[in-house]
N, C-alpha and C positions, 0 to 999 in steps of 0.2 A: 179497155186495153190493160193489161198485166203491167202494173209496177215492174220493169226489167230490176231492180232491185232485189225482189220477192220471188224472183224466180232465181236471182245469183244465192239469196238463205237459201231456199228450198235445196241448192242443189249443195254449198255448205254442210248445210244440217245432214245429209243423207250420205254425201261421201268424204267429208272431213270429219265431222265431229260425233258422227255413229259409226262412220265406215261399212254401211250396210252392205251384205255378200249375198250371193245367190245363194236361194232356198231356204232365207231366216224369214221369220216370222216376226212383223212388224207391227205393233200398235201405232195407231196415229189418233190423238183426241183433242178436239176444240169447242170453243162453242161457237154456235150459229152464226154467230157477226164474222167469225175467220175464214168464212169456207172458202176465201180466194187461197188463201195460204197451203188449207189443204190440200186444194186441188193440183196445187204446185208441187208439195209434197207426197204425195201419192203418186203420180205421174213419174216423180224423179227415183221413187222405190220400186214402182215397176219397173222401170228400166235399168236400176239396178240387180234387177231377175229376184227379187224377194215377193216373199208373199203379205197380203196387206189385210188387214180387218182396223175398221177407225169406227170412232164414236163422234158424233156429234152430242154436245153436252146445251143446256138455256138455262139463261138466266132466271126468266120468270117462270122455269119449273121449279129451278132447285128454293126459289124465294117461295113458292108456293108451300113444297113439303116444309120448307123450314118452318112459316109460320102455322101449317096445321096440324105438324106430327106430334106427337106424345114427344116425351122427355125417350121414354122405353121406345118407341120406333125409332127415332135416330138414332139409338145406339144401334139399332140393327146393323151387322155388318153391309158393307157391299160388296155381295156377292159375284158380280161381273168382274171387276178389277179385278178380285182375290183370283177369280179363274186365269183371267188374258194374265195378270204380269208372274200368273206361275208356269207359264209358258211362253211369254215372246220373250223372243232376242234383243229387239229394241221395242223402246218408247217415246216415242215421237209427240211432244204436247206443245200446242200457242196455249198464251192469256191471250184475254181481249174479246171484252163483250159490251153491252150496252148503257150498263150502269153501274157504274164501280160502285154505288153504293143501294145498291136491291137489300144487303142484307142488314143495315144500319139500324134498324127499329128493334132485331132479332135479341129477346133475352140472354142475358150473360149463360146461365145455364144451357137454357137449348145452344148455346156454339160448344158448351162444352160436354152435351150428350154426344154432338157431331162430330166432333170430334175424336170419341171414342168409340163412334162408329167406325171412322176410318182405320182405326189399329192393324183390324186383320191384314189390308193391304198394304198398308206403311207399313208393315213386320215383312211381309216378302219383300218389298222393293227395299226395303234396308239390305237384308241380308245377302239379296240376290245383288244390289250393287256392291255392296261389301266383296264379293265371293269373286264379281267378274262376269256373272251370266248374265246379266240384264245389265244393258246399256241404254240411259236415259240422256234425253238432251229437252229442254224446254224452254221456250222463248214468248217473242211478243208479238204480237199482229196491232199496228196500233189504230185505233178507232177512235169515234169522237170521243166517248166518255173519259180513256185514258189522256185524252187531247187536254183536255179539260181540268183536270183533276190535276193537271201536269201547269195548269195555265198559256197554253198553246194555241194553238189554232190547228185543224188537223193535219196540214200541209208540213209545219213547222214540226209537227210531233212526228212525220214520217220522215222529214230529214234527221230528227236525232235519232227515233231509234234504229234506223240503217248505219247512220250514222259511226253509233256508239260500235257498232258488230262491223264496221272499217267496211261497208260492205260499197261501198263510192272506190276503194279502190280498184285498181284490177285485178289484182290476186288478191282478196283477202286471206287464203288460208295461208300466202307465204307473211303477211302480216301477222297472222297467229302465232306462223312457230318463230317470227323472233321475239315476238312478246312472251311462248312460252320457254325462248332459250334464256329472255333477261329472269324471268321468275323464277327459275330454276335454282339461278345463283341464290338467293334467299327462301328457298326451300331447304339448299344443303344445307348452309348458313344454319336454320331453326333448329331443322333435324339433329343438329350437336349441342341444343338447349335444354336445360331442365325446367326452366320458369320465364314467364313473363310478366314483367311490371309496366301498367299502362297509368301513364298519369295522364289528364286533363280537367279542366274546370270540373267541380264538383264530383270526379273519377280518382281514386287510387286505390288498385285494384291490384293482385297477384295470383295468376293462374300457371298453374304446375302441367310443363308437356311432358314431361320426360317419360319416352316410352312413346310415343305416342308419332306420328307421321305426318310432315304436312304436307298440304298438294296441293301440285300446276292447276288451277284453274285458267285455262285456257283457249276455252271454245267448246269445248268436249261434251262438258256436262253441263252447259248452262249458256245460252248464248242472247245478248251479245255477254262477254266473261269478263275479267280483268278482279283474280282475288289468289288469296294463298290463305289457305284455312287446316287449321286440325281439329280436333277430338281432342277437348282439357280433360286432365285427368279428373273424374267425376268429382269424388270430396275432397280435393287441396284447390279449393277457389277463394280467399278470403279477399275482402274489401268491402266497397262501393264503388256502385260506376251508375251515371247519369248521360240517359240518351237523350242524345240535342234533335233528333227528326220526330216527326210521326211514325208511328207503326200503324200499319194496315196489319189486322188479322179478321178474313174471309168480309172483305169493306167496311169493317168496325174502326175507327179512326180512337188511338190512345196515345196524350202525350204528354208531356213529361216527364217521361217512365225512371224511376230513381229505384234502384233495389239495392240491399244492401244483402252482404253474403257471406256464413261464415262454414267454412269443412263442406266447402260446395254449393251449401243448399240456400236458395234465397230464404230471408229470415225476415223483410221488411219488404214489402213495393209499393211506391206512391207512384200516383201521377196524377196531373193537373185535368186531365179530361180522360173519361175510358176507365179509371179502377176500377171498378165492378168486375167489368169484363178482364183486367189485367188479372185479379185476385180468383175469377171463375178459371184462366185458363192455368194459370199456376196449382190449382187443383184438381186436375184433371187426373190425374193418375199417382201412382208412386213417384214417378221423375219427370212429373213436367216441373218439379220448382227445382231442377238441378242444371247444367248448361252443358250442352250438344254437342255446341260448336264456338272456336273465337277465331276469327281473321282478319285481314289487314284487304283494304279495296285497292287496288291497282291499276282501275281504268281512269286516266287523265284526262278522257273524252268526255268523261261525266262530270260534271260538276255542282252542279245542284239539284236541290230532293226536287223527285217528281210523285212521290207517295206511292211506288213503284218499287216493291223492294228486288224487283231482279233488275233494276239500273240503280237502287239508291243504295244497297250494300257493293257496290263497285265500286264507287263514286272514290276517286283516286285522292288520300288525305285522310280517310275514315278506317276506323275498325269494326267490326261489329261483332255480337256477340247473340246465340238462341238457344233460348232455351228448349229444354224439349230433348226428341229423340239427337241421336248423335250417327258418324258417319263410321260404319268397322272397317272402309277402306282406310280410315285415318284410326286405329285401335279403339274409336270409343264402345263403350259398351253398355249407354246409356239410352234404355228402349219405352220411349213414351209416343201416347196419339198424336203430341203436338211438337210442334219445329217450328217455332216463332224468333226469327230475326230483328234484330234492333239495333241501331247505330249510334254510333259515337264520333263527332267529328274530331279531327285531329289538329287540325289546319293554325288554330293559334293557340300556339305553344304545348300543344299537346304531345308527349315525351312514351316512348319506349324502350326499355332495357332486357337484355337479355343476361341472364349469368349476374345482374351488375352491369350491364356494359350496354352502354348508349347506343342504338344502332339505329332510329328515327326517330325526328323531331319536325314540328313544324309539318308534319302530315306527309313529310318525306324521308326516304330512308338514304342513311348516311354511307356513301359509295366506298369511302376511304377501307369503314369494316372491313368489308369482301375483302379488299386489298391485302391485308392484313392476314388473310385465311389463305393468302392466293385462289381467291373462287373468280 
């Protein structure tokens, strides 16, 4: 019997947060362990009268190529993606597969030949989300391994991640747009900032927006959501900042992560487990040692790391910050193979300024501001 849950995403994801119309053309891609998810979303896109092509993706294939290809075959582009996301309307993708950690043995280089295989398609699906033609939304199907990884049981791991996407409600889309009317206010709020200073433990950090856009993340483009993010202006990033989670990059576990950054570009990275890998993927191109993206987490339903970066950069109290390519719906214009997220908790005594001017502390942000802008 269908998760009634999994059938209220399915039908979320297809007519809230894609808004899919008759006669677009829909990508839908998982892997093997999700096929209930899809079958729920494909069902809901037909009958929203579009047309469907989906992929089913495995784990012990892609572990397979990884460990037997050349350095020179996994750069090889992939040339299916590069065709579908230069022509669908939407992109429809679950995580969640069998073993969060199939690629954990994999050389620091071989992730970062793989990396640079993916370029070709990371450069459409930038530009084209950038532009407004491709509309992506991707989420989680949760399974034992992510159960696990999360320290759950898989019961427990499916009440959070419905959970966290309010999907126990009975409307959740009218839960969405007040959470997207509360984040709006400190959207305007940013949008009249030129700089940001982040302090916390072992972090003081200033990153220059001016110019630049930030955005509702609200369901849309990531579900479940709860974040407000822009595009830093590529070289005015000077500091240090030290991230308190693990990073997952493709089930590589790296932590400690400490970088130090001056006119944008990291200049130092340490960390306590994973450098090799942290140092292979900073090298990966011209601008994977420069940063993408920095935002603030806004969902209060999350609370602790699940090693899970589409619930653990939420996680309401944190900011986070990735390196890597950047987003041109927010003005960035910093285009690399890689887009690796990292966090920074907020929660004790961790301090934000905008202008000079205090507007979160303590991993929450100070209402009185708004007040003050009348927002």
């Amino acid at each position: 019997m269908t998760d009634p849950r999994l059938s209220k995403l399915a039908k979320l994801l297809v007519n809230y947060s894609t808004a899919v119309k008759p006669g677009e053309y829909v990508f839908v891609r998982c892997d093997e362990m999700a096929l209930p998810w899809m079958k729920e979303v494909v069902k809901e896109v037909v009958k929203a009268g579009a047309h469907v092509e989906y992929q089913m993706v495995s784990e012990d294939v892609a572990e397979i190529m990884m460990k037997h290809s050349s350095e020179e075959q996994l750069k090889e582009q992939n040339h299916l993606l590069t065709s579908v996301l230069s022509k669908a309307d939407v992109w429809l993708t679950a995580w969640g597969g069998r073993n969060t950690r199939s690629l954990s043995n994999i050389p620091g280089e071989k992730m970062k030949a793989s990396a640079q295989g993916a370029s070709g398609w990371r450069k459409i699906y930038s530009t084209r989300m950038g532009d407004g033609s491709l509309r992506w939304c991707g989420t989680q199907f949760p399974t034992q391994s992510e159960a696990q990884e999360a320290s759950m049981s898989l019961s427990d791991y499916e009440d959070f991640v419905y959970g966290a996407g309010l999907l126990n409600y009975d409307d959740p889309v009218a839960e969405w747009k007040r959470i997207s009317a509360e984040q709006e206010r400190w959207v305007k709020y940013l949008d009249m900032k030129k700089e940001l200073h982040f302090i916390s433990e072992g972090t003081d950090i200033k990153v220059k927006v001016e110019g630049r856009k930030w955005i509702n993340c609200d369901g849309r483009a990531n579900f479940p959501d709860g974040e407000i993010f822009t595009s830093p202006v590529e070289d005015a990033i000077d500091g240090h900042i030290t991230f308190s989670f693990p990073s997952i990059y493709m089930g590589q576990e790296v932590q400690g992560i400490r970088l130090e950054v001056a006119k944008g570009k990291v200049v130092k990275a340490e960390a306590e487990v994973g450098e090799e890998l942290l140092k292979s993927l900073l090298a990966t191109d011209e601008f994977s040692s420069y940063f993408g993206e920095v935002a603030i987490g806004t969902n209060y339903g999350i609370k602790n790391c699940t090693k899970n970066i589409l619930f653990d950069e939420k996680i309401g109290g944190t900011i986070h910050m990735a390196i890597g390519d950047s987003m041109p719906e927010a003005g960035g214009k910093n285009r690399s193979a890689v887009h690796w997220d990292m966090i920074c908790d907020m929660r004790n005594g961790g301090r934000i300024l905008a202008d000079g001017e205090l507007f979160y502390e303590n991993g929450n942000f100070i209402e009185a501001v708004l007040q003050k802008y009348g927002l």
